[in-house]
N, C-alpha and C positions, 0 to 999 in steps of 0.2 A: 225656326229650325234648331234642334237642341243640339250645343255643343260636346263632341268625344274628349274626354279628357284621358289624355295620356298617362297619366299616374297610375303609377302603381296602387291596389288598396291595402292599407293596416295588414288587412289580413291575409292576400298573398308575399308579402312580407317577413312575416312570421311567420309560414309556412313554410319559407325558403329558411329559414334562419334553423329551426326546428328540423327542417331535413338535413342540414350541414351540420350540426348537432348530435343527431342521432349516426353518422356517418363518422365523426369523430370519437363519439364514444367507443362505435362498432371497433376501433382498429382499438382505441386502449383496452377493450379489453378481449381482443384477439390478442394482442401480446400477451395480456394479465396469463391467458389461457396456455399461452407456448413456454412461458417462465415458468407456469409453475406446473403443467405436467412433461414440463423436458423436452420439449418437440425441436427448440431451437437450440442451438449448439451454442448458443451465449449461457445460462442453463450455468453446464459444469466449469467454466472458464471464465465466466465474468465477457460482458460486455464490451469491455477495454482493449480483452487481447483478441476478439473476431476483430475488433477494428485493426488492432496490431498487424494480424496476420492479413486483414484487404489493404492495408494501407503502406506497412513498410518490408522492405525484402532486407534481409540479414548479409552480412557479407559473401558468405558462400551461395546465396541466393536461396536458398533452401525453404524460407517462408515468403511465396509469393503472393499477390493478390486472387484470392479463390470466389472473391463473390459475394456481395451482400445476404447475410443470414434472411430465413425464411421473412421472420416480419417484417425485414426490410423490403423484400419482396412486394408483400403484403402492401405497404406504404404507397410504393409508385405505381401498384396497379390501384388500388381504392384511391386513394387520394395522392398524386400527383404532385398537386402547389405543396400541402403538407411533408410533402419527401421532401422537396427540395429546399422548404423553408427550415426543416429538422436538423437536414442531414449539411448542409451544405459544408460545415464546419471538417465534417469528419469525410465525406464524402467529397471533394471540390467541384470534378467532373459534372455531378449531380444538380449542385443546389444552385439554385435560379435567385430565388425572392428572399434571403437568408436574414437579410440586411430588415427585412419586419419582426421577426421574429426574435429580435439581438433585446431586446428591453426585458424579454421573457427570459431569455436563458440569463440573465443577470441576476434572476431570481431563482430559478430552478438551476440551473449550471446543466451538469450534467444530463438529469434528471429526466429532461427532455427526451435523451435517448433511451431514455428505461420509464416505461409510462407505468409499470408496477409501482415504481416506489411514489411518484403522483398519487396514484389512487391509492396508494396504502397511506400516504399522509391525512386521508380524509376518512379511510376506513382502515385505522389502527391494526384491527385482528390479522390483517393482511400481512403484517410484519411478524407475526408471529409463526409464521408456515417455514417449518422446518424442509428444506431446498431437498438437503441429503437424505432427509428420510426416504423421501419418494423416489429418487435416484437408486436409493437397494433396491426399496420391494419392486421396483419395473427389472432391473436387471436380474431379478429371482423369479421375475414373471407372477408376482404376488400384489395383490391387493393392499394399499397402503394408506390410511390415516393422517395427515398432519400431526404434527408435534410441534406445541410450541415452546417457546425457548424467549427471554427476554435479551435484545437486541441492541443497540445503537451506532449501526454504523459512522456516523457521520461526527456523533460529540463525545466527548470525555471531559469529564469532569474531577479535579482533583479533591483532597480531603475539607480543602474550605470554600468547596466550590464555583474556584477559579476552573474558566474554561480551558482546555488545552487544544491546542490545536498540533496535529499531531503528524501533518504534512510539512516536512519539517524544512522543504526548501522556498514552498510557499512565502514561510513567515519570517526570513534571511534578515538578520539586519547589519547596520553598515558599520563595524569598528574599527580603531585604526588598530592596528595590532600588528605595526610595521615593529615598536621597540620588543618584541616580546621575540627575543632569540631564544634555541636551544645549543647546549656546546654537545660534543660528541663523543662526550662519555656515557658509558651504559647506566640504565639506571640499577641500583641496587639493590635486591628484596633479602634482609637481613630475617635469620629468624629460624626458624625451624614450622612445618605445616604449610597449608596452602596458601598460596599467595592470588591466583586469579580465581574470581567470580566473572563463567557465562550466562547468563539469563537473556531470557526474553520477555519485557511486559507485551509486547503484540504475539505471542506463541503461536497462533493460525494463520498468521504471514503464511503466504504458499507462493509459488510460481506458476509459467505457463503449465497444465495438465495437460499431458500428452508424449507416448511414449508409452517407454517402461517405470514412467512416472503421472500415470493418471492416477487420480486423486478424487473421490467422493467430497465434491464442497459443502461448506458449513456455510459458507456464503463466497462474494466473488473474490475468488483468488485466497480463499482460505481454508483451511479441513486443520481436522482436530488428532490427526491423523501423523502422530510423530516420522513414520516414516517419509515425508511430502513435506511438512513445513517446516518454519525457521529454525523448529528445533532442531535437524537433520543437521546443519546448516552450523550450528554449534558445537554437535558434536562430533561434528569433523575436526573442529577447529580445537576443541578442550583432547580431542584423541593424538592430536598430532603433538600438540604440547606436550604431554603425558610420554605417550610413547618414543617418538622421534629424538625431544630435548632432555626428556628426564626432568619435565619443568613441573611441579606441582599445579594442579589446578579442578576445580570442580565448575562443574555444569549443573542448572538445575534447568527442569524442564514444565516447572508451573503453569497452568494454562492460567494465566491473568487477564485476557480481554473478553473473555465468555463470561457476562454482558461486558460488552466493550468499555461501557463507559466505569471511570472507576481503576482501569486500567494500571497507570501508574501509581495509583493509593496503593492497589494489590501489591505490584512487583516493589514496592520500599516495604512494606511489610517483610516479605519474602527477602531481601537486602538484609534490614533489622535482624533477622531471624540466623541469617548465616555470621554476619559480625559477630553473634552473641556465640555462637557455637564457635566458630572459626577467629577466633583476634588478630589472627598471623594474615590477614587478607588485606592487601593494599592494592590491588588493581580491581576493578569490578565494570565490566564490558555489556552492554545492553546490547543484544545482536538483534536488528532488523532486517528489512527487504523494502527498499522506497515503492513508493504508489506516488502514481502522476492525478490521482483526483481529476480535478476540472481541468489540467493542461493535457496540450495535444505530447503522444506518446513518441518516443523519440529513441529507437534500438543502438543508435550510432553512439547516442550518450551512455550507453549502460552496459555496452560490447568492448571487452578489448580482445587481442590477440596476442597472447603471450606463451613464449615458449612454441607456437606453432597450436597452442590450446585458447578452446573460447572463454573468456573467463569475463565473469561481470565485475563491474567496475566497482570498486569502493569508495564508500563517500563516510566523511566522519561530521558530526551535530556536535560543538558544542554548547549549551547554557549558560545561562548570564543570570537567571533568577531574576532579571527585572521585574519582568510582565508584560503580556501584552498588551492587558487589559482592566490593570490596575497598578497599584503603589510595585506589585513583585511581592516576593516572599521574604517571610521574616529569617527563613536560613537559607544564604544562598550560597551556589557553588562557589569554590574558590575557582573560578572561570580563569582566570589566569593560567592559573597553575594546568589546569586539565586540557587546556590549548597548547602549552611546550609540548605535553604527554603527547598529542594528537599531531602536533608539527615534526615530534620526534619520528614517530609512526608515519608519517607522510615523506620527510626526508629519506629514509632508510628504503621507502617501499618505490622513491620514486630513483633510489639507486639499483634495489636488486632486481624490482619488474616494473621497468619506466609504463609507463600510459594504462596501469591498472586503477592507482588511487587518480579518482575525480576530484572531490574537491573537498576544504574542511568549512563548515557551512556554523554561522552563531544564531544562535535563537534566545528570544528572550525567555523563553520556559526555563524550568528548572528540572524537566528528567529525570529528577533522582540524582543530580549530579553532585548534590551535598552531602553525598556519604564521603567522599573522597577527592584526595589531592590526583588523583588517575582514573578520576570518573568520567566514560564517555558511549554515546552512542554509534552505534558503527552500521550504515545500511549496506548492506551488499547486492548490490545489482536495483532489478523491480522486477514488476510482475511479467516485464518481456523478456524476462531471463529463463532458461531452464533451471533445474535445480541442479546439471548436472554443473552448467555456468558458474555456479553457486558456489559447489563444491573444491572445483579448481580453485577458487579465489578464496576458500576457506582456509586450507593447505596452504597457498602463498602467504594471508596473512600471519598464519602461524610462524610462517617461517622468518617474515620480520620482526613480529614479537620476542619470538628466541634471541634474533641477532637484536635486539635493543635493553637485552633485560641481562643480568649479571647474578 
């Protein structure tokens, strides 16, 4: 009597394997397909802030949980185990099995949630599909092309191609910097001509789009589109000077991160360039808008209430030129010195608008901060801020700078 063997064969095997396979591809690239002709509302707003807006409600309650975006959809009706091993992170309700899938996301990070940039890691061209092109010609009802445009979200690279890393609370390091007092005198800008430089080396910084502030992205949470991004953002804050104080100061509005990487080479260039025209310039301000990358997004950190106004919180970076990732630079900031600047700016703002400035944050990079003894980076808010958020806190910091400056 011939024995039934239970086993499975080789080849129903691989047929299973091959059909879980083909089901996985299917959803990456029903995403691929929702990214890049605009179907899904992550598209014009980045990824980050749908999750902002399903995950956290703002104090007036105003941004509530509205719903996993379409491909999320997508996710838990085709594959199931994969939603919940994906999502569980961003999702908690959701994800079941999350704890398999953690070896991966230590690899991919975010990436996970955005299976575009996956597949464009393996098929290049992919990165080069210009987002906002397609985003006109659909709302002209017109027929559109890709544009490519060269890219790097993710690195930058300085002029001796040290890496930077540009998430700047990420890479926080620990100094004591208990003996480093400020006394409470103004400082004093002797001279005749301008004394402050605003710039921006990240210029496409943008915030949440939506509103009387939607915005055409160049990528997520950024357009090139001076009324919408960082620039906006500056020139409230170089107008208020100007206007309000009678303080001299110029604003430039350079687009330095189109290609990203390179970034800071650009904007010292750009620095170089005003020193030589301008000599009378002692303060020089790199205005950002923080990005939470791979950390979970968090409104209560980046919200204040001041004056009865929403205003995003201020955070100041200063550099140390060590390195992160080697010896450090051969010219470094005078870090000392641009930490009173920054403690001075911190003391005075946490007198006239207590719980706006968050926190003053050291990195080993160097910024650009070696042009000067009052060189610093300043992020205002992130990308779960409105721009109008922004704005408020632009105006206020102005109005510390006046009262610290003589």
């Amino acid at each position: 009597m011939a024995r039934v063997s239970n086993r499975k064969s080789p080849t129903t095997i691989y047929l299973v394997m091959i059909i879980l396979l083909v089901l996985v591809l299917t959803v990456l690239c029903f995403r691929l397909i929702f990214i890049t002709t605009g179907n899904d509302k992550v598209l014009t707003t980045g990824y980050d802030q749908a999750l902002s807006q399903a995950e956290l409600k703002t104090p007036n309650g105003s941004d509530g949980y509205e719903g996993p975006s379409t491909y999320l959809q997508a996710f838990r009706i085709v594959l199931p185990i994969i939603y919940g091993m994906n999502m569980e992170d961003r999702y908690p309700s959701t994800g079941q099995l999350g704890f398999i899938l953690s070896p991966f996301r230590n690899i991919f990070g975010d990436r996970l949630s955005n299976p575009r940039s996956i597949i464009a890691s393996q098929i290049p061209v992919i990165q080069t599909i210009d987002q906002s092109h397609l985003l006109a010609a659909r709302e002209k009802n017109e027929p559109a092309l890709p544009v490519s445009r060269s890219r790097d979200t993710a690195l930058d690279f300085d002029d001796r191609g040290e890496l930077i890393n540009n998430r700047h609370e990420m890479e926080e390091i620990d100094i004591d910097v208990s003996d480093l007092e400020v006394d409470e005198e103004n400082i004093k800008l002797h001279g005749q001509g301008a004394k402050i430089l605003v710039y921006h080396t990240h210029t496409t910084e943008a915030y949440k789009s939506q509103g009387k502030y939607q915005y055409v992205a160049t990528d997520y949470f950024r357009t090139d589109d001076p009324q919408y991004n960082i620039t906006r953002v500056g020139r409230e804050i170089v107008s208020q000077l100007r206007n309000k104080y009678g303080i001299e100061a110029l604003h430039d509005t350079t687009i330095h991160d189109i290609p990203y990487s390179g970034a800071y080479t650009r904007s010292l260039k750009t620095i170089q360039k005003y020193k030589k025209e301008y000599q009378s310039l002692q303060i020089f301000i790199d205005i950002h808008r923080n990005g939470y990358g791979n950390k979970k997004p968090n409104i209560k950190k980046d919200l204040a209430i001041i004056n009865g106004q929403r205003a995003a919180r201020v955070m100041i970076v200063i550099a140390t030129g060590e390195g992160e990732f080697s010896s450090g630079y051969d010219q470094k900031p005078n870090w000392k010195e641009n930490y009173k600047f920054a403690l001075k700016i911190k003391n005075k703002m946490d007198e006239m608008y207590p719980g706006l400035f968050s926190k003053i944050s050291i990195s080993p990079q160097r910024y650009n901060q070696h042009v000067s003894d009052k060189a610093i980076l300043v992020e205002i808010g992130s990308e779960l801020n409105t721009l109008d958020e922004a704005l408020v806190s632009a105006r206020y910091f102005a109005d510390v700078l006046a009262e610290i400056l003589e």
